[in-house]
C-alpha positions, 0 to 999 in steps of 0.5 A: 937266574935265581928264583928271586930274579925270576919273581922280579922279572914276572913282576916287571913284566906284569908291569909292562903290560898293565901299562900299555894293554890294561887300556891306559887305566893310569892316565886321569883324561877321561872326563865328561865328554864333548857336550852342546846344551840343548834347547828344551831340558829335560825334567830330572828327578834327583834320587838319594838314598840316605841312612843316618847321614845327619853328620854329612847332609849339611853339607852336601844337600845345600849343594843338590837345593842349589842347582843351577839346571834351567828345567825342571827338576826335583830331590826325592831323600829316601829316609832309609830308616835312619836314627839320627834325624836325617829325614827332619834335618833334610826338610830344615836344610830345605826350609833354610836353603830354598831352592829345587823342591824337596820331598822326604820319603820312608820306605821301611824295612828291606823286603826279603830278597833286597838290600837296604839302598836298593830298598831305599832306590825302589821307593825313589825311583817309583816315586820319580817315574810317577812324575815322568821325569826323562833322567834320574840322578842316583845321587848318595847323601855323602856327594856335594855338587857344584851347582852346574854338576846337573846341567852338565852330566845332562848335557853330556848325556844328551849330546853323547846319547848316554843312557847312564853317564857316572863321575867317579867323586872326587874323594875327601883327602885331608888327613894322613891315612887319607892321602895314603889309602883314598887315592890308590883307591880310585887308581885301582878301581880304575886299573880293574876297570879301565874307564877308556873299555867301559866308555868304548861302545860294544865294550864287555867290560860295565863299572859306574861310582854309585854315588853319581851316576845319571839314568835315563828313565827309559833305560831303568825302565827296559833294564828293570832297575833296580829289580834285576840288581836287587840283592847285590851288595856292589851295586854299581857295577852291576848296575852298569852291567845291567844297563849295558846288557839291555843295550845302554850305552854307558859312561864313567869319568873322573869329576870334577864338579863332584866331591865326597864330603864323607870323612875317613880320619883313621885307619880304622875308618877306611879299614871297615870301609874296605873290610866290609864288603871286600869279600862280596867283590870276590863272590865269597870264593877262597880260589877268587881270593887266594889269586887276589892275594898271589896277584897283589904279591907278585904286583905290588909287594914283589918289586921292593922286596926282590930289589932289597934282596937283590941288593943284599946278595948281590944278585944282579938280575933280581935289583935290576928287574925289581927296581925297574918295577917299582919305578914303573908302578910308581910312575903309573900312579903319578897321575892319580896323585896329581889328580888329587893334588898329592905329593908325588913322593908317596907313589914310592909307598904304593906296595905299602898300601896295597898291602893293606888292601891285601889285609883289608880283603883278609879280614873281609873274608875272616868276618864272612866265616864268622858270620858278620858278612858284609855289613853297613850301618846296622845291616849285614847281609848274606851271600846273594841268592844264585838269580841275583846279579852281583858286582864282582871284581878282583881288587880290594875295595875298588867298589865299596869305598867313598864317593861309590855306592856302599850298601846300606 
């Protein structure tokens, strides 16, 4: 046995595991639970926190003004301080559509201690616990919904008992960098987080997508959100921890009555995408790092560059057990394409593409050293505090991507 054949065979074995212990994190059947309607609906208040989104309002606050939920409900836009007219255009979108009431509120600037969407979550969520709402849906101004997307998630968490019910959106695949990088996306957030652990009641293991998750109040209340999470960066991870430290049951799916409508048409969209806050998943730490970069080497650039170079020198054990790695890795992501209406010929190129989140996570740590941090919209925030309670994670991009909670 050389020394590529044993990288192959750690590199298979790896495989092997993540396919029967990592809780089947390839499979897409984890969708909203078993759900009866009830027959009193609660009051929900719809919080979105948005900051310069008058590109994408227009089509994705039509879709909340238009909600078919048979109680009362209503949308609280938090204008996070936006140059771009998102809070007028919101009040013209409303005055246009009808439907559910909308209020627009400005919160200011971030308190020393925050971050800019918590900020923005604050003054919604005070707002809505003022008019005694039972849930509120943490929604981001980018997510469309079906118009049964409410009484849905409210009826799943209401059958189920859920305090927090997310959907991970489903994410806007249209151009070619797109179909290459939005789907490994989701795949390996759903590898670092298994959502069948997240959903199996007393799990340690806590995730939600920022950009739907459903509250109840009374759970936001008991987990002190969003004070206890105020400084994080990755926010919905820490809030799933935070809820489920407080003895919340929580949930997390794949929609399939929610989109993203945000665009990502060029690499270098998604690059500042992943970049600016992949170094936060990592708290800042060059160990964390440095394993992250090993742990994608040997997972998913090892199969094919052993089985090429077993080919090449004959080496019989080194292309056998790399081929066999590379067909299990693909094999594991077909599901994800199929979910995202993909050809399946592009899980042959997952190495490629996490090899551009390995590069993505490099410079995230490169811009952190030179001082610009991670950054969103004019914001760019500094390492957190010791008392805050970060989202941490060890894949790049798995938590600050579309359809997730970004900051603000």
């Amino acid at each position: 046995m050389t020394t590529i054949a044993w990288i192959a065979v750690c590199s298979l074995a790896a495989w092997v595991w993540l396919l029967l212990g990592q809780g089947f994190f390839w499979r897409t059947d984890q969708r909203l639970p078993a759900r009866t309607e009830p027959a009193d609906w609660p009051d929900v208040a719809v919080v979105v926190p948005a900051r310069d989104e008058a590109e994408v309002l227009p089509l994705s606050l039509p879709s909340l003004l238009a909600q078919d939920y048979p109680g009362n409900a209503e949308i609280l836009l938090v204008d996070d301080g936006s140059s771009d007219g998102t809070g007028q255009l919101a009040r013209d979108l409303s005055a246009r559509h009808g439907g559910l009431t909308l209020t627009v509120v400005s919160p200011g600037e971030p308190e020393p201690g925050w971050t800019g969407k918590l900020w923005a979550l604050r003054c919604g969520m005070q707002l809505a616990r003022a008019r005694g709402p039972e849930y509120l849906l943490l929604t981001d101004a980018d997510i469309a919904h079906r118009p049964d997307s409410l009484r849905e998630l409210v009826a799943a968490a209401g059958t189920a008992r859920l305090d927090l019910v997310s959907q991970m959106a489903r994410l806007r695949v249209a151009g070619v960098w797109e179909r290459l990088v939005v789907p490994a996306f989701v795949y390996f957030f759903a590898q670092l987080y298994p959502f069948r652990w997240i959903n199996r009641p007393g799990s340690r293991t806590s995730a939600a997508a920022g950009g739907c998750v459903l509250l109840r109040t009374e759970a936001a209340e008991r987990a002190r959100i969003p004070d206890s999470i105020r400084q994080a960066v990755i926010d919905d991870v820490s809030l799933a921890r935070a809820v489920r430290r407080s003895g919340g049951r929580i949930w997390l799916g794949l929609a399939e009555r929610v989109d993203s409508v945000r665009p990502y048409p060029r690499l270098g969209d998604l690059w500042r995408m992943v970049s600016r806050s992949a170094y936060a998943q990592l708290r800042h730490s060059l160990p964390l790092l440095a394993g992250t970069v090993l742990g994608l080497a040997l997972i998913y650039l090892a199969p094919p560059a052993t089985l090429v170079a077993g080919l090449l020198s004959h080496n019989a054990p080194a292309a056998w057990a790399g081929g066999l790695a590379w067909l299990v890795m693909a094999g594991t992501y077909l599901p994800m394409l199929r979910y995202y209406r993909q050809p399946f010929w592009l899980a042959v190129l997952l190495p490629f593409t996490a090899l551009l989140y390995l590069l993505m996570t490099v410079d995230s740590a490169v811009q952190h050293y030179r001082g610009r941090g991670a950054a969103w919209k004019g914001r760019t925030y500094a390492r957190p505090e010791p008392d805050a309670h970060p989202g941490s994670g060890a894949v790049p991009g798995s938590e600050a991507g579309p359809g997730t909670a970004p900051e603000r």
